[in-house]
TIVO-917587 format. One line per field, with one value per atom (N, C-alpha, C): x, y, z; residue number from 1; atom name. Coordinates in steps of 0.02 Angstrom, whole numbers. Example, Ala and Ser with C-alpha at 12.3 -4.5 7.8 and 13.67 -1.06 7.14 Angstrom:
BEGIN
x: 660	615	660	642	684	645
y: -284	-225	-165	-112	-53	2
z: 390	390	390	354	357	394
nr: 1	1	1	2	2	2
atom: N	CA	C	N	CA	C
This chain:
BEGIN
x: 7954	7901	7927	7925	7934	7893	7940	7920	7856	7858	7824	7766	7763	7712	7658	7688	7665	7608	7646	7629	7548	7560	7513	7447	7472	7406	7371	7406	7360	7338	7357	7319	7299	7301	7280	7178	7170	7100	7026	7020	6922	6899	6860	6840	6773	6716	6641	6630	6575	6547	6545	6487	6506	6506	6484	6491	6432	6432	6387	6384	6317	6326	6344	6400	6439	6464	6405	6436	6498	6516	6576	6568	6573	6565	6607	6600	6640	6713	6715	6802	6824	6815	6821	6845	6810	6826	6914	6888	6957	7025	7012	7066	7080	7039	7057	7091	7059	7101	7191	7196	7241	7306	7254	7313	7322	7281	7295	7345	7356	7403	7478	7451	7541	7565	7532	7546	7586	7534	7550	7613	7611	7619	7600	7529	7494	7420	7360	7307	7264	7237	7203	7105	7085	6999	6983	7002	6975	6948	7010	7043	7002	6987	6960	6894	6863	6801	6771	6809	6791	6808	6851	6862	6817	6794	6727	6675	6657	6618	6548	6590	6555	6566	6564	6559	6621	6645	6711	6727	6639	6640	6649	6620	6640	6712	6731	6805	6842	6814	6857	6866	6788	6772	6828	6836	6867	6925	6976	7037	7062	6996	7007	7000	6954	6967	7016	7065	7103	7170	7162	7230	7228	7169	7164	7187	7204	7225	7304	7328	7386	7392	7365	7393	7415	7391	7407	7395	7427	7444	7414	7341	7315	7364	7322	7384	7322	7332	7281	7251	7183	7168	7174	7191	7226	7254	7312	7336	7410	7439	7509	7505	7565	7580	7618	7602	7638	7721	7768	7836	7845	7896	7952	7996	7980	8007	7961	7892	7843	7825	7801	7767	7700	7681	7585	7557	7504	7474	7479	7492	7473	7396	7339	7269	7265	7299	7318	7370	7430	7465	7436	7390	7370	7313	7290	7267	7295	7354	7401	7428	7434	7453	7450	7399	7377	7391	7347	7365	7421	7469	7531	7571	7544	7584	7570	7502	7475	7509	7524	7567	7647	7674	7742	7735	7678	7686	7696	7646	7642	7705	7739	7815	7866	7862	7881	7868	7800	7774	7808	7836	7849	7930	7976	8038	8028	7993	7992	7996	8016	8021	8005	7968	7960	8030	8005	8056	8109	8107	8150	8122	8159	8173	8159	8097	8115	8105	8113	8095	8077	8014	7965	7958	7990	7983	7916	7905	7841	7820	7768	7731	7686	7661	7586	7595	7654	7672	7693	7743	7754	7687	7630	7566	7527	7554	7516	7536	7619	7654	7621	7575	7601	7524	7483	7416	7417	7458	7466	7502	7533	7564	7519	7482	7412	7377	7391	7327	7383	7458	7504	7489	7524	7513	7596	7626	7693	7652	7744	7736	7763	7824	7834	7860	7873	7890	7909	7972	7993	7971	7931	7927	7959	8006	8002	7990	7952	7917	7947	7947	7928	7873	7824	7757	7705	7698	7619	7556	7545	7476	7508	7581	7578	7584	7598	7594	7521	7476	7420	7378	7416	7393	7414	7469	7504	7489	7472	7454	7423	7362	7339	7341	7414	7416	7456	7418	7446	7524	7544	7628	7667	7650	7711	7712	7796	7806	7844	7807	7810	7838	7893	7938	7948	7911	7928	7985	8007	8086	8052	8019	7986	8018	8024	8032	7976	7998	7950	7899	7831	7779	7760	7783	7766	7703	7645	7587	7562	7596	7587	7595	7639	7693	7642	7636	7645	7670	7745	7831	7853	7906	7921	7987	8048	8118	8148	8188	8232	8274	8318	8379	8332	8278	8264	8243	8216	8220	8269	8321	8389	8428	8416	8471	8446	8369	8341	8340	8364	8354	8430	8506	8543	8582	8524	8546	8502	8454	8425	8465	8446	8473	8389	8408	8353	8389	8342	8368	8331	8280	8271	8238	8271	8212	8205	8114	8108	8054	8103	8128	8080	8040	7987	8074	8022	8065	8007	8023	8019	8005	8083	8135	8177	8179	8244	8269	8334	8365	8448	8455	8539	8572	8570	8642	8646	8580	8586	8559	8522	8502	8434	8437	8353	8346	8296	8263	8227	8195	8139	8164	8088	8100	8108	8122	8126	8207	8247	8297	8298	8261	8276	8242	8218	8175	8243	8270	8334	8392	8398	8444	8407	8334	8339	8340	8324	8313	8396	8436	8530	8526	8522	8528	8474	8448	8396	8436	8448	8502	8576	8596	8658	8656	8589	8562	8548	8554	8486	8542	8523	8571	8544	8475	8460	8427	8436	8386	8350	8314	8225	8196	8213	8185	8110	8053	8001	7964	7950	7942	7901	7837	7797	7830	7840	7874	7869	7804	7822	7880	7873	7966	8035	8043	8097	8118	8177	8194	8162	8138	8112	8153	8178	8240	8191	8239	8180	8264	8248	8285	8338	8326	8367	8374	8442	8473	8494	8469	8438	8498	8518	8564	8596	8648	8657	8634	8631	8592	8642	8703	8731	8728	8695	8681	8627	8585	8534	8531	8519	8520	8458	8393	8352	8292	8265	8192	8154	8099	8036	7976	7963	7951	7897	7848	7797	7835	7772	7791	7815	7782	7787	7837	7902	7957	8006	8028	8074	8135	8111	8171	8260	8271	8331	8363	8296	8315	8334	8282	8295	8356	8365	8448	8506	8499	8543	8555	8519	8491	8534	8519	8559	8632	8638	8719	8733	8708	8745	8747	8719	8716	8676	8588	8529	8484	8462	8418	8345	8331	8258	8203	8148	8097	8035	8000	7948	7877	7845	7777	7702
y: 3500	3537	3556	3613	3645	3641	3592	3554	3593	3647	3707	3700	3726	3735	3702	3616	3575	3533	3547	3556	3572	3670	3697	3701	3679	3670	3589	3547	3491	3508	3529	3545	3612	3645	3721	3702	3741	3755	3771	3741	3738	3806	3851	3901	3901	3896	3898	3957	3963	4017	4014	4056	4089	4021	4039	3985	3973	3938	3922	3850	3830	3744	3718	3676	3670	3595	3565	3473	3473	3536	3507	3550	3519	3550	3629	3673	3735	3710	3672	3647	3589	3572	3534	3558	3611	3661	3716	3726	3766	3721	3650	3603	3597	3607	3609	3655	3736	3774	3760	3755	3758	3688	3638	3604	3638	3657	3705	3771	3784	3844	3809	3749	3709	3689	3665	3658	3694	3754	3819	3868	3874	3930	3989	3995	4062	4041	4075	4083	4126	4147	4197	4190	4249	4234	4219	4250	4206	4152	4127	4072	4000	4021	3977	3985	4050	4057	3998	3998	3964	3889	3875	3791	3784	3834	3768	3793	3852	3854	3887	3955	3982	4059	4118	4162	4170	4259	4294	4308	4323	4337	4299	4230	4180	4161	4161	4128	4175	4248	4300	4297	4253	4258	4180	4122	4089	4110	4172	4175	4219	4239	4284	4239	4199	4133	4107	4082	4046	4072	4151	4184	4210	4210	4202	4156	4091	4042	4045	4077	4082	4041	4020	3959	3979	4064	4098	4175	4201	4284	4296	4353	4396	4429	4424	4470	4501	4563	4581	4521	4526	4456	4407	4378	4295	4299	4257	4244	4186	4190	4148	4111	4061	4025	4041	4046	4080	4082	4107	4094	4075	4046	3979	4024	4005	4013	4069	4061	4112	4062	4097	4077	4086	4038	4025	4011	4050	4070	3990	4010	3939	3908	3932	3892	3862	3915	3867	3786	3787	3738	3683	3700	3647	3590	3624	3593	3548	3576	3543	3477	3427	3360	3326	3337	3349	3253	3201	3163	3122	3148	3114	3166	3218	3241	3201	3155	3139	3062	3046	2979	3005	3034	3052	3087	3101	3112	3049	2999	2933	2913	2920	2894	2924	2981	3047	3001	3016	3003	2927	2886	2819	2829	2874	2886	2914	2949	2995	2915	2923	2893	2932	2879	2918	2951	3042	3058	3075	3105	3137	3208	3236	3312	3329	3335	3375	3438	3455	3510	3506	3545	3549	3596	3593	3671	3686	3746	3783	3733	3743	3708	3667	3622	3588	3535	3517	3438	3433	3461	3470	3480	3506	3548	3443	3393	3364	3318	3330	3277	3279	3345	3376	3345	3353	3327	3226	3202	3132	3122	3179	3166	3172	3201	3204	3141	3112	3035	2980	3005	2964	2967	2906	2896	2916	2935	2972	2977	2956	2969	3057	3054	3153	3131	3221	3246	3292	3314	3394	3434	3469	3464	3567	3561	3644	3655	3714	3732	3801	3845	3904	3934	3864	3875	3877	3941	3974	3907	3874	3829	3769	3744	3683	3689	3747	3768	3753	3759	3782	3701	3679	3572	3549	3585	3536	3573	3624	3646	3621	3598	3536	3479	3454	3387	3371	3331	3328	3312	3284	3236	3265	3347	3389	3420	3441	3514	3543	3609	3636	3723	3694	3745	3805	3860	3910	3946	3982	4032	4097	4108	4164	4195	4288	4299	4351	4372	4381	4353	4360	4292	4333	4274	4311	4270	4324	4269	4246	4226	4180	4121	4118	4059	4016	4049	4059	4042	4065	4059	4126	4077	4155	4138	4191	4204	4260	4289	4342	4329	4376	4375	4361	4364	4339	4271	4250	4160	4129	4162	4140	4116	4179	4194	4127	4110	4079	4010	3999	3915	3899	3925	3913	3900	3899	3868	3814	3787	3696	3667	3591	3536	3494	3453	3414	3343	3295	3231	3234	3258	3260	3323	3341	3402	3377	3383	3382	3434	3462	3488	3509	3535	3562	3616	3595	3638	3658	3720	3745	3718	3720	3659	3629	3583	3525	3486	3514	3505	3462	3408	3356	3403	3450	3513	3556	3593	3660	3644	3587	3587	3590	3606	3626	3688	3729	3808	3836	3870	3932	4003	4028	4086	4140	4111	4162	4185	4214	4237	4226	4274	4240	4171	4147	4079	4022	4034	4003	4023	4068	4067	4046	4044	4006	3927	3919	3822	3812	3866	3831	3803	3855	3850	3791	3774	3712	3676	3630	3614	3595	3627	3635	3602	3610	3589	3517	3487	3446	3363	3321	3251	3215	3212	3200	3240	3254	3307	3250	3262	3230	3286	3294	3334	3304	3315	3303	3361	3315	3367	3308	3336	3275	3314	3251	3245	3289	3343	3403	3469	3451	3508	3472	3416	3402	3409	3433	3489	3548	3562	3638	3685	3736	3783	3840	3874	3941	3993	4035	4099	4095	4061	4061	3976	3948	3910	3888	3856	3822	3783	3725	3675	3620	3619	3567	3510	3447	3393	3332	3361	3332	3329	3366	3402	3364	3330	3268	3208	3187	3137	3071	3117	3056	3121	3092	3124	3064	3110	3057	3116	3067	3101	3065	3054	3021	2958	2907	2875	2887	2946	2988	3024	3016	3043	3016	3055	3045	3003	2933	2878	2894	2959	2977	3021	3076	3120	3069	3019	2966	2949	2912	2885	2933	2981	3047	3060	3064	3087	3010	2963	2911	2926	2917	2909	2982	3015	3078	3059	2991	2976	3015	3020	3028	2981	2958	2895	2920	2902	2901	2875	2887	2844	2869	2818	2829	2842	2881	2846	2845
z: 4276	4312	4381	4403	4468	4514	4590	4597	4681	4696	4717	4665	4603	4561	4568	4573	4559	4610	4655	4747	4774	4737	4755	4703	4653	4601	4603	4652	4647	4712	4769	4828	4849	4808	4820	4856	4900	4939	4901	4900	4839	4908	4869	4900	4883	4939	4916	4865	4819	4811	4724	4704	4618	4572	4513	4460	4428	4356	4330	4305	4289	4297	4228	4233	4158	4186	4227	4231	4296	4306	4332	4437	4492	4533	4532	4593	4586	4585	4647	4667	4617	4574	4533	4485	4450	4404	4420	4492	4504	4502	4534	4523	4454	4395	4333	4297	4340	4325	4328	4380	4434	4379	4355	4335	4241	4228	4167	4179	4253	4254	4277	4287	4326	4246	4217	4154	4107	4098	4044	4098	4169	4170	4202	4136	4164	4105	4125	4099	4067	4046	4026	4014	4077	4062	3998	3958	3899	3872	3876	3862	3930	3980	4040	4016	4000	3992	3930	3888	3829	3822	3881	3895	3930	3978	4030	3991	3948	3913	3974	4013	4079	4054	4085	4069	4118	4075	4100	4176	4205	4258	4319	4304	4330	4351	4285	4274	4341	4330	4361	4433	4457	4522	4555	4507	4510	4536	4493	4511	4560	4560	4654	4714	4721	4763	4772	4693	4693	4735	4691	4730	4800	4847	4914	4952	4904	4946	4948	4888	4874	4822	4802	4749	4671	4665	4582	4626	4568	4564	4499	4519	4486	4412	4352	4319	4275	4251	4210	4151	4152	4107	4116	4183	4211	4237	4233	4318	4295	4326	4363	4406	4400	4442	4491	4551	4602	4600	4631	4622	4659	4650	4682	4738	4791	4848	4923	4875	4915	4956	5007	5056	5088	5099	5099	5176	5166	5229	5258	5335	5377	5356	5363	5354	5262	5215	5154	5163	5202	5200	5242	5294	5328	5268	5219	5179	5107	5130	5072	5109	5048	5080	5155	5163	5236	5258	5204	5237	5251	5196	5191	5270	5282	5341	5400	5420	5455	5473	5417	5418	5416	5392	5442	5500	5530	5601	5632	5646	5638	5648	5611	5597	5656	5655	5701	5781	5767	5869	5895	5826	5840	5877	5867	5883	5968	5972	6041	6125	6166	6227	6276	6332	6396	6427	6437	6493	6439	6370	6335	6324	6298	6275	6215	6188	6131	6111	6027	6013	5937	5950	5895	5869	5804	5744	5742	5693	5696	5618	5617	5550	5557	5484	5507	5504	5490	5494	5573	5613	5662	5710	5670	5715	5731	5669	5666	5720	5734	5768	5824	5862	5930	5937	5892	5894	5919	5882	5887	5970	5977	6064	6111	6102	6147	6145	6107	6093	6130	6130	6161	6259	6308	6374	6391	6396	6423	6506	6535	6611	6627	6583	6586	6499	6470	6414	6425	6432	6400	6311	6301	6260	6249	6190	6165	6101	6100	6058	6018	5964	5936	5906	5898	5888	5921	5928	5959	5940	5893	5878	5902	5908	5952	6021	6032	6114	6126	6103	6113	6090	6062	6072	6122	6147	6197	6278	6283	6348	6411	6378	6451	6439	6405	6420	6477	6531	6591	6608	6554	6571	6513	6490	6441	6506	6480	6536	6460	6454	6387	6407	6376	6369	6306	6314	6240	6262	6197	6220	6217	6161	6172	6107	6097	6051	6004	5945	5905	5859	5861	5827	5767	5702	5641	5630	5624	5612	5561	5494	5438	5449	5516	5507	5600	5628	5718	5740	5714	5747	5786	5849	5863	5839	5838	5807	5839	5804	5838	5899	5925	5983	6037	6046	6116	6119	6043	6044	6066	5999	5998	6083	6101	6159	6222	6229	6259	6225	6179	6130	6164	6164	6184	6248	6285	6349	6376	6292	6324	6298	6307	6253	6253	6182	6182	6154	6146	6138	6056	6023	5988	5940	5881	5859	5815	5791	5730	5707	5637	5589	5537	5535	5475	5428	5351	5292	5252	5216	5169	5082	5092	5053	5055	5025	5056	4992	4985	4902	4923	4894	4925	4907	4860	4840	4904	4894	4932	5015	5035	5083	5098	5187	5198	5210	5189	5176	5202	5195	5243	5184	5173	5166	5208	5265	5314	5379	5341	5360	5443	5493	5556	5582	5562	5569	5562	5495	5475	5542	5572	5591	5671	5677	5758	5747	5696	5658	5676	5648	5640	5738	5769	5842	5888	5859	5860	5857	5791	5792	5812	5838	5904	5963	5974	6050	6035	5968	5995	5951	6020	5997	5923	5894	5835	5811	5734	5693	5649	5632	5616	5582	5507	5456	5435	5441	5436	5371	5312	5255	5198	5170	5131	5077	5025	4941	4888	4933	4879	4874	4963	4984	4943	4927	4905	4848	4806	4762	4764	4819	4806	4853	4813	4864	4882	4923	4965	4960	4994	5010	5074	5109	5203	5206	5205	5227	5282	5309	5383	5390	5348	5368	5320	5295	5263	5252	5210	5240	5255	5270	5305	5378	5412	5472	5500	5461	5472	5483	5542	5527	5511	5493	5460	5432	5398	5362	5352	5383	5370	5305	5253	5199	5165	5145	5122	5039	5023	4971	4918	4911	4833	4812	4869	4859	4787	4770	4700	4720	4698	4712	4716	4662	4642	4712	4718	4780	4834	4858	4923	4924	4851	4843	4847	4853	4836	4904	4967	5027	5045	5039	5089	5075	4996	4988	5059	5061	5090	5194	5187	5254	5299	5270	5282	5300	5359	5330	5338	5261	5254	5246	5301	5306	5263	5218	5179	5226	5249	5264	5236
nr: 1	1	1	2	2	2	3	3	3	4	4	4	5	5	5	6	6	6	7	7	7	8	8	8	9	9	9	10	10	10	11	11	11	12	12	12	13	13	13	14	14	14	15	15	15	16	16	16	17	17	17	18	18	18	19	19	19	20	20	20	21	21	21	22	22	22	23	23	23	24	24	24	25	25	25	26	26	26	27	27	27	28	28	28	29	29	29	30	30	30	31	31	31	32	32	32	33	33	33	34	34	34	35	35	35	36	36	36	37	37	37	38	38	38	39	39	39	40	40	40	41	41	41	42	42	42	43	43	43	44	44	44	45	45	45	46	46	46	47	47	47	48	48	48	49	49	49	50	50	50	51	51	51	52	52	52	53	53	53	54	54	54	55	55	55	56	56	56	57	57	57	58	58	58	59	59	59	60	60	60	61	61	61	62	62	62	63	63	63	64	64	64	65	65	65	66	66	66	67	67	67	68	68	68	69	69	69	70	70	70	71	71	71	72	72	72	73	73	73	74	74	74	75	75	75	76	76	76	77	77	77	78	78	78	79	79	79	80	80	80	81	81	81	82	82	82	83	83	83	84	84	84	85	85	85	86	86	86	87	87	87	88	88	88	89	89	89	90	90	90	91	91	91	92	92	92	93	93	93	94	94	94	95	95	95	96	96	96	97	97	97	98	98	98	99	99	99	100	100	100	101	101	101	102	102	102	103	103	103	104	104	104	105	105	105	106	106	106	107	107	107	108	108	108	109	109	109	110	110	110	111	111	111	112	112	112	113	113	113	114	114	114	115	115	115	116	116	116	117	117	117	118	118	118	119	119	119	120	120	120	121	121	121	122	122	122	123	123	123	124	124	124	125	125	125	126	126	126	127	127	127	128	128	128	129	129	129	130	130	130	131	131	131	132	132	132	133	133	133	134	134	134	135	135	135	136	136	136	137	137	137	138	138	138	139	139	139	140	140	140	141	141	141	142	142	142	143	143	143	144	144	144	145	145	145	146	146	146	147	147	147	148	148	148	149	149	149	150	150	150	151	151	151	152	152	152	153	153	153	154	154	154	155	155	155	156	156	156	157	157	157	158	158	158	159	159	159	160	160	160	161	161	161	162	162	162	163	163	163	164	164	164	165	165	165	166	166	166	167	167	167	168	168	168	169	169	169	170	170	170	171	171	171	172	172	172	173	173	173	174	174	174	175	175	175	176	176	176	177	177	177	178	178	178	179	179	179	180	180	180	181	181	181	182	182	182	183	183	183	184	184	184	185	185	185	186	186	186	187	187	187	188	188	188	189	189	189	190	190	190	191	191	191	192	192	192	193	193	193	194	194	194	195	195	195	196	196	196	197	197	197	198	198	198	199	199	199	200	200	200	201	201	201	202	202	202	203	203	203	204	204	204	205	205	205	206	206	206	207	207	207	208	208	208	209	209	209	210	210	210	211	211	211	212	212	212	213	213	213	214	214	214	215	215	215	216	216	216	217	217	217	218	218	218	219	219	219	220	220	220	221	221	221	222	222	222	223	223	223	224	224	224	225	225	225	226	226	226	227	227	227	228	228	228	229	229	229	230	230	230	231	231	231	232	232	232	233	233	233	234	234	234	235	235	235	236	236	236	237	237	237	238	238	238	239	239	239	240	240	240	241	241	241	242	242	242	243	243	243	244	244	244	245	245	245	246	246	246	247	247	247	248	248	248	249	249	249	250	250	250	251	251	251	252	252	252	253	253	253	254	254	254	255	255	255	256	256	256	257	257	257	258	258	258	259	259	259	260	260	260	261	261	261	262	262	262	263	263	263	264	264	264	265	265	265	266	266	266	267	267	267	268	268	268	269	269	269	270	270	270	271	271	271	272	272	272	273	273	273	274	274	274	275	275	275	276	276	276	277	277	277
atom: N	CA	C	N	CA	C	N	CA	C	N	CA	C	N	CA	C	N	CA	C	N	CA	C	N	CA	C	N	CA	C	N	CA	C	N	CA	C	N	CA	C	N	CA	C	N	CA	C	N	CA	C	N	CA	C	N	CA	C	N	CA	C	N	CA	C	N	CA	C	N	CA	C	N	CA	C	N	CA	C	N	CA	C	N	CA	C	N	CA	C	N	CA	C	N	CA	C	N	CA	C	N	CA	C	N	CA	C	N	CA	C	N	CA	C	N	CA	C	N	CA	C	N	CA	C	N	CA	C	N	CA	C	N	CA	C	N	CA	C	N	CA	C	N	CA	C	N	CA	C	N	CA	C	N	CA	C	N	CA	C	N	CA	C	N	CA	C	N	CA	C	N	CA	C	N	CA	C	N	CA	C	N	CA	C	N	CA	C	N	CA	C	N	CA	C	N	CA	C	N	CA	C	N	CA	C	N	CA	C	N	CA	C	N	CA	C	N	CA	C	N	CA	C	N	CA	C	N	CA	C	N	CA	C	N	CA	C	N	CA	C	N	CA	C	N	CA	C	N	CA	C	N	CA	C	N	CA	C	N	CA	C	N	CA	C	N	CA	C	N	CA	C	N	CA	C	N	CA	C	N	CA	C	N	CA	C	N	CA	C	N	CA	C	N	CA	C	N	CA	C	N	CA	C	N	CA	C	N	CA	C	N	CA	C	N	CA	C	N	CA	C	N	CA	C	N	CA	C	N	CA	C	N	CA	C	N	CA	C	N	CA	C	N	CA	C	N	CA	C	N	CA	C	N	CA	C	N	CA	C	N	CA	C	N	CA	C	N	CA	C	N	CA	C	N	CA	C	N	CA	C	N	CA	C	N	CA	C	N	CA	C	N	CA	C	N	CA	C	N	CA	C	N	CA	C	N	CA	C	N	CA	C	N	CA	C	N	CA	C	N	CA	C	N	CA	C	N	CA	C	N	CA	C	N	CA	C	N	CA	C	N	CA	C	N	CA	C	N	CA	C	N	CA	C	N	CA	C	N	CA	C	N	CA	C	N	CA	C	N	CA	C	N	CA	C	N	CA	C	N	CA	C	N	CA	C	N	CA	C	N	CA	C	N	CA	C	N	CA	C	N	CA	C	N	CA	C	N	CA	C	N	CA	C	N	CA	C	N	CA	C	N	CA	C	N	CA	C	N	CA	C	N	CA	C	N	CA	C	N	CA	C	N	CA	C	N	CA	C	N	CA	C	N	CA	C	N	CA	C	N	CA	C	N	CA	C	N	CA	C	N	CA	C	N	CA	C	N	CA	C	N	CA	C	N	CA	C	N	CA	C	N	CA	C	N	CA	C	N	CA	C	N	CA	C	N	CA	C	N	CA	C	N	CA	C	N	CA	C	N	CA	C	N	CA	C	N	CA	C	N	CA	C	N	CA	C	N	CA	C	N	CA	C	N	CA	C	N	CA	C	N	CA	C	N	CA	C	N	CA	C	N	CA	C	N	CA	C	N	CA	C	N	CA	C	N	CA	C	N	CA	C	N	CA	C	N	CA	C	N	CA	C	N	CA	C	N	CA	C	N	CA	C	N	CA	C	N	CA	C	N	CA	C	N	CA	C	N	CA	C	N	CA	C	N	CA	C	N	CA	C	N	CA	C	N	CA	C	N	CA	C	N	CA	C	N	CA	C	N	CA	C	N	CA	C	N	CA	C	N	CA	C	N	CA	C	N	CA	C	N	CA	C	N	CA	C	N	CA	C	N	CA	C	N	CA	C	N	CA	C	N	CA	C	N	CA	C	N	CA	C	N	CA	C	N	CA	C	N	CA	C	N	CA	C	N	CA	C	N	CA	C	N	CA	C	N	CA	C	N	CA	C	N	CA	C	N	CA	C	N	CA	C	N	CA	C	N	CA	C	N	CA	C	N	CA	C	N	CA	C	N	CA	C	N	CA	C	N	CA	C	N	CA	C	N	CA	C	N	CA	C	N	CA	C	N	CA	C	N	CA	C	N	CA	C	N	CA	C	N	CA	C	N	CA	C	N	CA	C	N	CA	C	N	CA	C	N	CA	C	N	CA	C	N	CA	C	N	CA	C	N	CA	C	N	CA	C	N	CA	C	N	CA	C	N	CA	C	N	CA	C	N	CA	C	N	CA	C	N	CA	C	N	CA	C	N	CA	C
């Protein structure tokens, strides 16, 4: 099973609205969909109509919800399982594995010291770290950012001095990138970055579908005395399009319980150390 597929059909977003009463709540029903399409594949109204035993129209209103969240692609008559290596709106991912992100932040905020440097990728695991630094007592923090929504956690906290590079802001993501990130990421240093992925595979590495994103993450990187890949158990074996960094280039991931014992073991031998949380 693909391990993307699998991801977004157990946490794909329950969307109010529509339905008929067949025992089962609305979001309940769509989570059923959803694991009948990680399953098969792909679906067909029909075929949904006559398992919950609801009408066509229903079913239909179901898979327009569903595919707003991103979690399936419309196809005449039903619907798909999204493809492997797409990328999903920020307010969908913040709902995905949310609490296992919440406990490798946890893990995250436990590394940071008064009066260090870091730098914080764009994402919602990272969005969660920046949230937990606020609840932290720091005398100073350098903190740098590419993300517009952790800029915007971390702004009046009295003891960050919060540094953006600036750049272009793609707003799926609320990253900025491009030569004017770039050009401005290479003349800090930090003591620590950590590292939001995509995907993160021991062959191919860590990912982003996003070509310049990948190439301001490489320059992140460069600057920075430890990398701290921060990614919950459904990014791992899952590849994307833009190659960020070897995972030799790492030196720790913090990754939830549910990680695949083989991947963990695979990830140390490579002189990764990885923390469960």
């Amino acid at each position: 099973m693909n391990v993307t597929k699998q991801s977004v059909a157990r946490r794909a977003m329950d969307t109010a609205g529509g339905g008929e009463s067949t025992g089962l709540l609305v979001g309940e029903r769509r989570h059923r969909i959803l694991d009948l399409l990680t399953k098969n594949g792909r679906v067909t109204v029909d075929e949904l109509a006559s398992n919950f035993a609801i009408s066509t129209a229903t079913i239909r209103h179901d898979l327009a919800a569903l595919a707003a969240t991103g979690a399936l692609e419309r196809t005449h008559g039903g619907a798909l399982l999204s493809r492997d290596g797409q990328d999903y709106p920020i307010a969908l991912k913040r709902t995905l594995h949310h609490a296992e992100k919440v406990r490798i932040a946890r893990e995250a905020v436990g590394l940071i010291r008064d009066g260090e440097t870091i730098l914080l990728d764009s994402g919602t695991t990272t969005s969660e770290i920046a949230k937990q630094l606020r609840q932290m007592e720091f005398r100073s923090l350098n903190v740098i950012t590419i993300g517009l929504n952790i800029a915007v956690i971390l702004a009046d906290a009295p003891w960050v001095r919060l540094i953006m590079p600036g750049g272009v802001m793609r707003p799926e993501s609320n990253a900025f990138s491009g030569c004017m990130a770039e050009a401005a990421i290479v003349g800090l240093q930090a003591d620590r970055l950590f590292l939001g992925a995509d995907g993160l595979d021991p062959d191919c590495g860590v990912m982003t579908p996003h070509l310049l994103e990948a190439q301001l993450n490489a320059k992140m990187i460069a600057i920075s005395r430890q990398v701290v890949a921060v990614a919950d158990s459904s990014k791992l074996l899952r590849r994307n399009v833009s190659l960020i960094a070897r995972v030799e280039q790492l030196h720790m991931l913090i990754t939830d319980r549910s990680a695949e014992p083989a991947v963990v073991a695979e990830l140390r031998s490579r002189g990764v150390e990885v923390r469960l949380a």
